[in-house]
Backbone as a chain_set.jsonl record, in Angstrom:
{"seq": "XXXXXXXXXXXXXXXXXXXXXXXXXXXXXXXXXXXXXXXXXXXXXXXXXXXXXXXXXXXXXXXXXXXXXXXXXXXXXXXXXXXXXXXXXXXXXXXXXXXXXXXXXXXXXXXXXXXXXXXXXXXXXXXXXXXXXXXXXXXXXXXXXXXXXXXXXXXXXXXXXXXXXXXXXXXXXXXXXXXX", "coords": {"N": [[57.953, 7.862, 1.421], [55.481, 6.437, -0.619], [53.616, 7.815, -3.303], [52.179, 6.348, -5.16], [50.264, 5.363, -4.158], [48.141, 6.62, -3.014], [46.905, 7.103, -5.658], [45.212, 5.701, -6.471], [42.612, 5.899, -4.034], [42.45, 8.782, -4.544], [41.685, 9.053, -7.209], [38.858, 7.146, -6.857], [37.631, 9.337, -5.217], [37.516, 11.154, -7.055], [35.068, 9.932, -9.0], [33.333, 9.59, -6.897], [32.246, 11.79, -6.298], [32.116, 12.866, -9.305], [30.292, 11.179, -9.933], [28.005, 11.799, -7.97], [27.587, 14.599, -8.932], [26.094, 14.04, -10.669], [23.688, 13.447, -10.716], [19.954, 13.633, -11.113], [18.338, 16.303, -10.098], [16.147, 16.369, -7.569], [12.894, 17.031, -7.828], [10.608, 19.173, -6.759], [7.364, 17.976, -6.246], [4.555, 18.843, -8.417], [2.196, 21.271, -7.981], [-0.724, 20.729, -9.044], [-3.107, 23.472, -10.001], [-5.473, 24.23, -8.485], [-8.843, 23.63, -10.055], [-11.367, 25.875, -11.12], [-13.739, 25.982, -11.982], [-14.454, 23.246, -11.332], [-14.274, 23.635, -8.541], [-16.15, 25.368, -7.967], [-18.134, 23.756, -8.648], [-17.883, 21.653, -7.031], [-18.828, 23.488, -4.715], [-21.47, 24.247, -4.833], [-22.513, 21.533, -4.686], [-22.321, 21.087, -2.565], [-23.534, 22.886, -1.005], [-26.392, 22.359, -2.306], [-26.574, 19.656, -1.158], [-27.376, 20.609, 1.424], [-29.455, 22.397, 1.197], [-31.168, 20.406, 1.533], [-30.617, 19.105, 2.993], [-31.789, 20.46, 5.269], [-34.692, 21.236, 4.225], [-35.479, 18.333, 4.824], [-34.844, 18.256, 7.556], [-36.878, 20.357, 8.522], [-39.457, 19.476, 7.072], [-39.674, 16.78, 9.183], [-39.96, 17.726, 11.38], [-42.52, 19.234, 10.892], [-43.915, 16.89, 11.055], [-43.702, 15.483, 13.02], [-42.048, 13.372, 14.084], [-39.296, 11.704, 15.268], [-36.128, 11.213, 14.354], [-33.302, 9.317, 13.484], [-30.206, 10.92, 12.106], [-27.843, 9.288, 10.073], [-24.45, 9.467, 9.082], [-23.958, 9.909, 6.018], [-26.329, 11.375, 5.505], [-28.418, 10.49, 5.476], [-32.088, 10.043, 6.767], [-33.596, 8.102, 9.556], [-36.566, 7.116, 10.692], [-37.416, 4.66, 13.101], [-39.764, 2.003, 13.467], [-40.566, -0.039, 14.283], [-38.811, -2.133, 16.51], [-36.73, -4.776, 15.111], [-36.389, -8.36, 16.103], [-35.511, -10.651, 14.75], [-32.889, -12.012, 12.817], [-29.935, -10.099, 11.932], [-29.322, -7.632, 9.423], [-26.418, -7.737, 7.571], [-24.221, -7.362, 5.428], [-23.823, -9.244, 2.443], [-25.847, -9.968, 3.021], [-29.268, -11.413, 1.706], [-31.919, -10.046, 1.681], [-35.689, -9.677, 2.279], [-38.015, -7.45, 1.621], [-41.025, -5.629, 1.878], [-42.431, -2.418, 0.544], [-43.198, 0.737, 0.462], [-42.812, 3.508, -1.723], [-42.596, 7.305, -1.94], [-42.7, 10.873, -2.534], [-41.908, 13.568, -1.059], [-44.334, 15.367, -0.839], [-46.17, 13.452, -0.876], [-46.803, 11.658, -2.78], [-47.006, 8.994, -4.681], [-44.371, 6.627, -5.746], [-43.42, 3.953, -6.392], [-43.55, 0.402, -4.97], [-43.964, -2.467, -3.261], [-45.312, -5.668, -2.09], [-45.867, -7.939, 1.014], [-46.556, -10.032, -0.166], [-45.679, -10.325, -2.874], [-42.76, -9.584, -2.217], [-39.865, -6.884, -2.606], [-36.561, -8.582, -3.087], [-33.669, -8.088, -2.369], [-29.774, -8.227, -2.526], [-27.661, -7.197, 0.115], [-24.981, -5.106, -0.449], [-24.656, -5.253, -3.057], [-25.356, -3.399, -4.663], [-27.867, -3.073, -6.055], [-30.048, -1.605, -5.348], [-30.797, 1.862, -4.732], [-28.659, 3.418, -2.945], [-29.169, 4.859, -0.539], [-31.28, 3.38, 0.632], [-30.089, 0.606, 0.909], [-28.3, 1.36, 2.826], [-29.93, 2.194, 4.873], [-30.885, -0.542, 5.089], [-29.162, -1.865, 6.273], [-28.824, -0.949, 8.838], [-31.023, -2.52, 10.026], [-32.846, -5.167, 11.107], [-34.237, -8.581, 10.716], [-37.878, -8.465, 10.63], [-38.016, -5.733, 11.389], [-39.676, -2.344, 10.872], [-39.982, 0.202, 9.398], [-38.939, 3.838, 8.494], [-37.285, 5.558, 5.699], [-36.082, 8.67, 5.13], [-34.592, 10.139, 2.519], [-32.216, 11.711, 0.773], [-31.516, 13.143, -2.372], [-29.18, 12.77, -3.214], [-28.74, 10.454, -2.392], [-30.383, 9.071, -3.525], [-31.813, 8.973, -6.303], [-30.245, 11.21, -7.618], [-29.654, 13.972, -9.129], [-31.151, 13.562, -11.321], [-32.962, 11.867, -11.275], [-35.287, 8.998, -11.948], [-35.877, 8.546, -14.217], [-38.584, 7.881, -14.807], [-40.713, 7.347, -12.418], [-39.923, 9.469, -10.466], [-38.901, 12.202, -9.766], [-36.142, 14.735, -11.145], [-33.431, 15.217, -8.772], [-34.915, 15.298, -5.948], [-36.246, 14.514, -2.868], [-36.972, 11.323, -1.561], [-39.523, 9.265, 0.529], [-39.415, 5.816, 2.087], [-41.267, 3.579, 2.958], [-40.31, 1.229, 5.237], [-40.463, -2.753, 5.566], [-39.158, -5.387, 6.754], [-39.299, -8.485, 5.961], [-38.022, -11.096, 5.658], [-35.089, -12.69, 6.036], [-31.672, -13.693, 4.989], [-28.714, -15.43, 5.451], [-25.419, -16.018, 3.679], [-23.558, -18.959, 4.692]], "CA": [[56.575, 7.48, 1.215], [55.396, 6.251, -1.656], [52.997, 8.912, -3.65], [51.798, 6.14, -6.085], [49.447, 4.592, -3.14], [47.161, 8.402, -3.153], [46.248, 7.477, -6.939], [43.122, 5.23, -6.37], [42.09, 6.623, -3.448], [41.88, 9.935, -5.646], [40.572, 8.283, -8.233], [37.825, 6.74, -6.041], [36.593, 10.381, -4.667], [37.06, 11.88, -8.079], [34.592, 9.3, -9.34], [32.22, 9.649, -6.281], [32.375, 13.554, -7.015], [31.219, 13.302, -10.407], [28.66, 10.78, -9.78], [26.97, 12.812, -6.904], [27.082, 15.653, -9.731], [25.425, 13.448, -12.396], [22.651, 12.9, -10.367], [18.692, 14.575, -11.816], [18.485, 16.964, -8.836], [14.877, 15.845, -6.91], [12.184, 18.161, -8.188], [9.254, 19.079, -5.715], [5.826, 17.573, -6.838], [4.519, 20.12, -8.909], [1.195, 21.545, -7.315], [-1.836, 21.395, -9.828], [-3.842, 24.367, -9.578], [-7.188, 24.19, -8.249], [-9.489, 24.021, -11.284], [-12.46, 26.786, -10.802], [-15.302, 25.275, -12.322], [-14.506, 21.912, -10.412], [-14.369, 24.071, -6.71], [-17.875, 25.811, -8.004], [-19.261, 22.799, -8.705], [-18.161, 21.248, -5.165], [-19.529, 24.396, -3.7], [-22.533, 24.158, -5.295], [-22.842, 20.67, -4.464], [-22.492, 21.503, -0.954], [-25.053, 24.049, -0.93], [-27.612, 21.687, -2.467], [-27.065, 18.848, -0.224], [-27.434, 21.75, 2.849], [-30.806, 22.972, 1.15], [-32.029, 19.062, 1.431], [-30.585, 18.283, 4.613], [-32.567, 21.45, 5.904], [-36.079, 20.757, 3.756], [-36.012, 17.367, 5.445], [-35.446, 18.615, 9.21], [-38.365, 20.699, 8.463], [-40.388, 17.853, 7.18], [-39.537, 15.84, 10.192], [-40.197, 18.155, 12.803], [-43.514, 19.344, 10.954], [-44.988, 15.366, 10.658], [-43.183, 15.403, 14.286], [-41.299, 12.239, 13.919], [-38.354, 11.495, 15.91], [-35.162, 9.921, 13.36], [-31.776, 9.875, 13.422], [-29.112, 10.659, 10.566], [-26.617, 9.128, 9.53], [-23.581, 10.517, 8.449], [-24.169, 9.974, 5.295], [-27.659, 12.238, 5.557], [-29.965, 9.31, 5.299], [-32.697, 9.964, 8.084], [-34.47, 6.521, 9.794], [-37.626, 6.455, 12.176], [-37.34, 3.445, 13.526], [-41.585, 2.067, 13.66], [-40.648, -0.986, 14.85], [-37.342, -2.919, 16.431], [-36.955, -6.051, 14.455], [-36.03, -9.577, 16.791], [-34.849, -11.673, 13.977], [-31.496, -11.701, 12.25], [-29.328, -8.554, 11.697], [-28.847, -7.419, 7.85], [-24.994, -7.797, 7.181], [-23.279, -7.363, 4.14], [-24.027, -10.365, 1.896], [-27.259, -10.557, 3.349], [-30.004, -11.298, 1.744], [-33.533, -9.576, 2.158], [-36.806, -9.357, 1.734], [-39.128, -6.638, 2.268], [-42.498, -5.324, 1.417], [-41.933, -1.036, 1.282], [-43.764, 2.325, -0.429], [-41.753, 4.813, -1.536], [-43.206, 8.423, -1.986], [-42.27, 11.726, -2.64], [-42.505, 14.268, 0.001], [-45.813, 15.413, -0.572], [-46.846, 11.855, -0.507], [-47.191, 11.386, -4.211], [-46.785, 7.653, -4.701], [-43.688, 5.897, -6.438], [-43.385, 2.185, -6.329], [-44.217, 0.017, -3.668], [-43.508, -3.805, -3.427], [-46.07, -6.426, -1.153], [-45.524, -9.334, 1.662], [-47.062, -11.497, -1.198], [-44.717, -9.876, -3.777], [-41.494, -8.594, -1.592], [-38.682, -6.931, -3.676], [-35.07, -9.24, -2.718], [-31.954, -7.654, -2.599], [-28.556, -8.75, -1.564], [-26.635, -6.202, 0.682], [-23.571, -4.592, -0.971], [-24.529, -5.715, -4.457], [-25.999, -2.197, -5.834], [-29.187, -3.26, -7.173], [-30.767, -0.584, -4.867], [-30.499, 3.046, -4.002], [-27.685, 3.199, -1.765], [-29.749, 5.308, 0.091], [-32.145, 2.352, 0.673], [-28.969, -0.103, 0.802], [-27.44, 1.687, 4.127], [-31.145, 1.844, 5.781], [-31.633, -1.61, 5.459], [-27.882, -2.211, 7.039], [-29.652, -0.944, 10.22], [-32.327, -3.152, 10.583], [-33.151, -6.867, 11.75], [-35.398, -9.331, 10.431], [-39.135, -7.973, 11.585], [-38.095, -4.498, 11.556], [-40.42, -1.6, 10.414], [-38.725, 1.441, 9.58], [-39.082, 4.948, 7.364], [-36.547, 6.097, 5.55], [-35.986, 9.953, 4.207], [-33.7, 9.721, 1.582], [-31.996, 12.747, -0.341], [-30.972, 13.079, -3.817], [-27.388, 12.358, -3.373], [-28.439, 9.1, -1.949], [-31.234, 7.674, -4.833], [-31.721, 9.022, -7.977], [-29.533, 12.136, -7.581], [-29.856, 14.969, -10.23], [-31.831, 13.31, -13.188], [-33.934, 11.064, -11.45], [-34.915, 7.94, -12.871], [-37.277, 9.214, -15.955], [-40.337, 7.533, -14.418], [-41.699, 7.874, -11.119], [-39.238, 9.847, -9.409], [-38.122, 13.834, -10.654], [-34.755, 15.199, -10.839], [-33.156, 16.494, -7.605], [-36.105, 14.932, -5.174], [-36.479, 13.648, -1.797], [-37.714, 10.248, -1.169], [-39.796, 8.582, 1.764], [-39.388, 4.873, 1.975], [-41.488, 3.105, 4.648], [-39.808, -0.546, 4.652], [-40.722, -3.81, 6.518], [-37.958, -6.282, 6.693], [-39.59, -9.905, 6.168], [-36.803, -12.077, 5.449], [-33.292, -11.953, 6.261], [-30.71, -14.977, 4.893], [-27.216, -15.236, 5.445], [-24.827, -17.253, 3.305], [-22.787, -19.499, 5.242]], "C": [[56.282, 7.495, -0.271], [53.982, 7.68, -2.666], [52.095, 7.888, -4.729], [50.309, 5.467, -5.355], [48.206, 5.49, -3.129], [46.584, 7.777, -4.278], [45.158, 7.003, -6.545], [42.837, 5.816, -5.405], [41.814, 8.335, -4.284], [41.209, 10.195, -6.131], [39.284, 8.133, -7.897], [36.84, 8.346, -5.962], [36.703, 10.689, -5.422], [35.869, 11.107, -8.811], [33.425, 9.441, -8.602], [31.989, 11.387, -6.683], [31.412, 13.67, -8.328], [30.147, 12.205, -10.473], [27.471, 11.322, -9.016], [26.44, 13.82, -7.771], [26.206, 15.477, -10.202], [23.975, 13.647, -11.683], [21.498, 14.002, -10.902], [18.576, 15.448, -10.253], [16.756, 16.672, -8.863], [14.037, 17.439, -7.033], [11.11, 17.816, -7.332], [8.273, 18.71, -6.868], [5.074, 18.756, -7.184], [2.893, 19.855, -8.67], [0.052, 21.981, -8.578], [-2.471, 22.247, -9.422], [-5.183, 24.148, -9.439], [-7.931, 24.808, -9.543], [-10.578, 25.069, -10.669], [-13.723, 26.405, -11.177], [-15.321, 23.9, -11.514], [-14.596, 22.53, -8.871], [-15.724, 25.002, -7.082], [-18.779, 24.64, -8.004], [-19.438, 21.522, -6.852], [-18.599, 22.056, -4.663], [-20.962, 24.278, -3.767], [-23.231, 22.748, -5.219], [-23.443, 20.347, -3.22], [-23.644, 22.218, -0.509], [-26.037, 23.241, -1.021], [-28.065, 20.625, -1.424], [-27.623, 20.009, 1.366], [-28.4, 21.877, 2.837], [-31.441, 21.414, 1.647], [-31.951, 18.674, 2.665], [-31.957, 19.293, 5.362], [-34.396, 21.286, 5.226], [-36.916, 19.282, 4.76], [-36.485, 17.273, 6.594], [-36.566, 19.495, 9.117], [-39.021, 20.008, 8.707], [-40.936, 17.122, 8.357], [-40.278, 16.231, 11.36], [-41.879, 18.406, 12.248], [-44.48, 18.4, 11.168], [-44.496, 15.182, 12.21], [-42.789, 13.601, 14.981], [-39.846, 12.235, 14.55], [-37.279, 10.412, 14.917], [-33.725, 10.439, 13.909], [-31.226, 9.763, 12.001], [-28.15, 10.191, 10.935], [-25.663, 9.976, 8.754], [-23.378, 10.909, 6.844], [-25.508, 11.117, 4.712], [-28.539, 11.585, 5.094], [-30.45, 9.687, 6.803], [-33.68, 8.393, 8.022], [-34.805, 7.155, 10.999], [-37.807, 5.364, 12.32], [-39.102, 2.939, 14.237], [-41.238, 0.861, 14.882], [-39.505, -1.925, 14.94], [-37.519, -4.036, 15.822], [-36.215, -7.187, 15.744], [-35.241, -10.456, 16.224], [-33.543, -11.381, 13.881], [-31.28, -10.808, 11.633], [-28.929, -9.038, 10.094], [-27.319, -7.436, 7.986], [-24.696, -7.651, 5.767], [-22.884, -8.883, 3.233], [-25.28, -10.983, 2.056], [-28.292, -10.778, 2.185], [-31.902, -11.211, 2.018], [-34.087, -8.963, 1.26], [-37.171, -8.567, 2.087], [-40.007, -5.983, 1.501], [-41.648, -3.4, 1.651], [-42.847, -0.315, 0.111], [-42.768, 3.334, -0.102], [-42.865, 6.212, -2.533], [-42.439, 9.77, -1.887], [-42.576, 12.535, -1.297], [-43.332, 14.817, 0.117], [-46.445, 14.38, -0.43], [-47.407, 11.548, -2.091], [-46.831, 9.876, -4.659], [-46.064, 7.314, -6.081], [-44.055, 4.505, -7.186], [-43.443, 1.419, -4.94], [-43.895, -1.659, -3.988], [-44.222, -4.33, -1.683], [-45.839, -7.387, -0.373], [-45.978, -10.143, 0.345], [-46.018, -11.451, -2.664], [-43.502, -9.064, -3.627], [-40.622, -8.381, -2.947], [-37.367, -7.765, -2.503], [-34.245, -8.385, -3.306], [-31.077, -7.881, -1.627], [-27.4, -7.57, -1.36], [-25.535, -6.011, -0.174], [-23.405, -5.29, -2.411], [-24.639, -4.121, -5.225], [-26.432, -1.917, -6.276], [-30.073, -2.475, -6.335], [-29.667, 0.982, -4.635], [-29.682, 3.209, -2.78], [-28.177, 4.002, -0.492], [-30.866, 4.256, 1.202], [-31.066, 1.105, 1.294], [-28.119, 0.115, 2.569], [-28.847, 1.682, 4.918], [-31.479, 1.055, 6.339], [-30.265, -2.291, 6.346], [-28.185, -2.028, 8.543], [-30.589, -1.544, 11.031], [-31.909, -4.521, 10.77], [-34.208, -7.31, 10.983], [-36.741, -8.414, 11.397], [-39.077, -6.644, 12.208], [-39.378, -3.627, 10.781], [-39.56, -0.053, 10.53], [-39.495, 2.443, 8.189], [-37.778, 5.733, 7.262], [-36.982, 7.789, 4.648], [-34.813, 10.182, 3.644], [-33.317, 11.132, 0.588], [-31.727, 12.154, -1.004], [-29.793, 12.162, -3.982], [-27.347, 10.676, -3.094], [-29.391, 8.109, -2.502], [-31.163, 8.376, -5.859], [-30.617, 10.611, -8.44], [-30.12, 13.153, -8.472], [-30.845, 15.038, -11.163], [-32.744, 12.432, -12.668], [-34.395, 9.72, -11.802], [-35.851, 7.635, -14.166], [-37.934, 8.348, -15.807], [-40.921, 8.209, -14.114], [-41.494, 9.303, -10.306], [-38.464, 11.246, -10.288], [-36.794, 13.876, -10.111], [-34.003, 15.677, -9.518], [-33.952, 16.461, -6.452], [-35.676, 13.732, -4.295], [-37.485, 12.53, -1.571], [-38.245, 9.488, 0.443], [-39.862, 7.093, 1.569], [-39.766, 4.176, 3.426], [-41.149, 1.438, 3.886], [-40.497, -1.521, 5.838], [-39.907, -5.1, 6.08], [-38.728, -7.74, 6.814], [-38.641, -11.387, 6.194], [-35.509, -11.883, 5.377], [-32.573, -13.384, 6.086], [-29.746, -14.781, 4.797], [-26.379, -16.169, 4.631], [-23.621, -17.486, 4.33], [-23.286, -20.538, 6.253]], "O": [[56.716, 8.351, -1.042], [53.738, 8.556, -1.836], [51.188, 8.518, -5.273], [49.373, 5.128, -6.078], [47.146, 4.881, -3.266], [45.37, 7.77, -4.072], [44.177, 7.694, -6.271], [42.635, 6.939, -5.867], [40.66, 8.741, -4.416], [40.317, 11.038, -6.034], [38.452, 8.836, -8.471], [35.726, 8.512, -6.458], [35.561, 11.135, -5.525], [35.452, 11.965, -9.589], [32.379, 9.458, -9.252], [31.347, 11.723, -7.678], [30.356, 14.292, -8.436], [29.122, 12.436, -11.114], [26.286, 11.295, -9.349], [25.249, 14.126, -7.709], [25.347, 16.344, -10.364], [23.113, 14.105, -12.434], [21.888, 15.145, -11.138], [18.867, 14.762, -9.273], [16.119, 16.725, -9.915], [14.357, 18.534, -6.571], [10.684, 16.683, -7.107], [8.345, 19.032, -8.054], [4.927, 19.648, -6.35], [2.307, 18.81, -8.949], [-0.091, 23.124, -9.012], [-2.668, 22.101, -8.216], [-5.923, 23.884, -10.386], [-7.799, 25.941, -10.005], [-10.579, 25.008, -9.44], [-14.714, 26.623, -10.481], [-16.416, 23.561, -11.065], [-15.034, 21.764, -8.013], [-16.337, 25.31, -6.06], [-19.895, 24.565, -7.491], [-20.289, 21.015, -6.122], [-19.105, 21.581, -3.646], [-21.618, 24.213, -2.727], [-24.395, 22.661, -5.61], [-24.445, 19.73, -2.861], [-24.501, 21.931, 0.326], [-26.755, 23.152, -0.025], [-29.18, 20.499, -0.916], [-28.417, 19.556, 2.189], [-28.992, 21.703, 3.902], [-32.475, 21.572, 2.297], [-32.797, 18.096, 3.348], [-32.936, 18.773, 5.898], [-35.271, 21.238, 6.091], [-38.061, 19.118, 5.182], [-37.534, 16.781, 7.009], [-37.404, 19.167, 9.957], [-39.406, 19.641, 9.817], [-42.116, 16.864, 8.593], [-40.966, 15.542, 12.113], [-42.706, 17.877, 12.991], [-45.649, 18.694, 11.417], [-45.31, 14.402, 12.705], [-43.175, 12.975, 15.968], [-39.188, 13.132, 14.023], [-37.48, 9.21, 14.746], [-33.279, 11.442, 14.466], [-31.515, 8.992, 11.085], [-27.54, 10.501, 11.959], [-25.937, 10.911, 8.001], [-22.805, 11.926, 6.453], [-25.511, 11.562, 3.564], [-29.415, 12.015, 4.344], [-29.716, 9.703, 7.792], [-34.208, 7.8, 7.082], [-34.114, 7.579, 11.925], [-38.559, 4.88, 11.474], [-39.552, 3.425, 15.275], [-41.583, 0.897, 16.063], [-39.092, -2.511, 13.939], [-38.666, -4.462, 15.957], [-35.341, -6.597, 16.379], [-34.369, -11.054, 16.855], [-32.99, -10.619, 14.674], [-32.072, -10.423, 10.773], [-28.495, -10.098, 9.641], [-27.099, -6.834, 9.037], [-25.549, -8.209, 5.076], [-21.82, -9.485, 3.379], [-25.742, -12.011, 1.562], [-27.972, -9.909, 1.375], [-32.747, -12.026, 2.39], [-33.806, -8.282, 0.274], [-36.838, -8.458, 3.268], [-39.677, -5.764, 0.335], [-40.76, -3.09, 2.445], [-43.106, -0.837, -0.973], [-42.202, 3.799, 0.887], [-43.617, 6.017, -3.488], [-41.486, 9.77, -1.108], [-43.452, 12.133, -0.532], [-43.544, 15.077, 1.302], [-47.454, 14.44, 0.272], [-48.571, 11.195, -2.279], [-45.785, 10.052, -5.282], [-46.572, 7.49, -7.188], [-44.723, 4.192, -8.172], [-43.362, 2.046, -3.884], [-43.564, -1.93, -5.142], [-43.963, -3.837, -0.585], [-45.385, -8.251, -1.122], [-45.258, -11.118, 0.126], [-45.715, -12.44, -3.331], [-43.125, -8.182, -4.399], [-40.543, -9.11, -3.935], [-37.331, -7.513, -1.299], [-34.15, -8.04, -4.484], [-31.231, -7.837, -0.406], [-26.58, -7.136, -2.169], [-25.146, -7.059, -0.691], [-22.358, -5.766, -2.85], [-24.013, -3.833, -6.245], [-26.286, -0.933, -7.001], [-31.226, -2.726, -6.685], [-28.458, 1.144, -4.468], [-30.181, 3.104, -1.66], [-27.59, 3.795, 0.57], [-31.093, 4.516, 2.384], [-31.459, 0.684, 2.382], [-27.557, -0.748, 3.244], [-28.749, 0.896, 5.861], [-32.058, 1.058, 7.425], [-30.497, -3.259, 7.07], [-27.832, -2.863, 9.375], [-30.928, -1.321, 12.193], [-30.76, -4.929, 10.601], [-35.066, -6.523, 10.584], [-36.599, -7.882, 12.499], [-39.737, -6.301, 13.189], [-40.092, -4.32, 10.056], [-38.859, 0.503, 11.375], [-40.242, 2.062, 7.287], [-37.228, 6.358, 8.169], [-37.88, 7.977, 3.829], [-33.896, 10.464, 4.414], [-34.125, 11.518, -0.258], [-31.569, 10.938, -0.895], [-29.584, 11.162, -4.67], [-26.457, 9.872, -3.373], [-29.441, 6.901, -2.273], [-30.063, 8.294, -6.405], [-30.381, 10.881, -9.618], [-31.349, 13.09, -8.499], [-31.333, 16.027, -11.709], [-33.537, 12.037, -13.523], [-33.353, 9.112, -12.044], [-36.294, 6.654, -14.763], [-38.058, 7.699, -16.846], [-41.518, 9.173, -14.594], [-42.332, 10.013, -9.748], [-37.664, 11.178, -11.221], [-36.347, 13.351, -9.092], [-34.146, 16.889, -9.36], [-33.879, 17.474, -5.757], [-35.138, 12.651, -4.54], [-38.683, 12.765, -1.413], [-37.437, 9.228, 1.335], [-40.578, 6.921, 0.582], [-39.141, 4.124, 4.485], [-41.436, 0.823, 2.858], [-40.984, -1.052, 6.867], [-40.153, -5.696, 5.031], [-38.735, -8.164, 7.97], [-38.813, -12.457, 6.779], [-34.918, -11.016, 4.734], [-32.815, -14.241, 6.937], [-29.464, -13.871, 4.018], [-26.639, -17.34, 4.906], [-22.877, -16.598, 4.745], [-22.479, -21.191, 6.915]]}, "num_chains": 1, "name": "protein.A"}
């Protein structure tokens, strides 16, 4: 038997050998540490929305209004079902609405003779306002209660509307257009 036939084969696994060696050995994904001022400030975020969710069910039950939330923690009393065409995403609508603080301290407000327009999933409203009107129909009537987190948040919008404050928004859906 010949002995010269062994060399490459040899060769071969000495070659796979030290390439398997070469290789960067696979390092686990190295686990950032939970910052501490970033998990206070989510705690503390948490907390606040909790105090608001809870101020509002107060509210609700004291004016003794029947709403539902959303998961988001937008509450809607629904005044009046609308008949017309459903708001969608690209929609746009009109509507006449007063918005007010929760003592009833008066914001801004917009008239059937002077509706504000906005087009669904643009951003030119309070997303708070924005997911409300996603619920409704042409010829709806509706009140929204609106936390922080979901219109002017923290700061407000250095007018009408203070820092950190719950909004009431009674809307009336007049016009609803779809493109397409």
């Amino acid at each position: 038997m010949n002995r010269f036939y062994l060399i490459p084969d040899l060769f071969a696994c000495a070659l796979l050998l030290i390439a398997s060696g070469c290789r960067t050995p696979v390092q686990e994904e190295s686990q950032v540490p939970p910052d501490p001022v970033r998990e206070q400030f989510i705690r503390a975020n948490r907390y606040m929305q909790q105090r608001h969710q809870d101020h509002i069910a107060a509210f609700v039950e004291r004016v003794g209004w029947e709403a539902e939330v959303t998961k988001d923690g937008l509450w809607i009393v629904m005044e009046k079902e609308g008949a017309g065409k459903r708001i969608i995403e690209g929609s746009r609508v009109s509507y006449s609405f007063e918005s007010m603080l929760l003592d009833g301290t008066p914001c801004y407000r917009a008239t059937e003779e002077d509706p504000k327009v906005v087009v669904i999933g643009s951003g030119d409203v309070e997303s708070g306002v924005e997911e409300g009107l996603g619920r409704l129909r042409e010829g709806a009537e509706a009140t929204f209660i609106i936390p922080p987190h979901l219109a002017h948040g923290n700061f407000g919008d250095r007018n009408k509307i203070p820092g950190n404050t719950v909004l009431i928004y009674k809307v009336r859906i007049l016009d609803v257009k779809q493109d397409g």
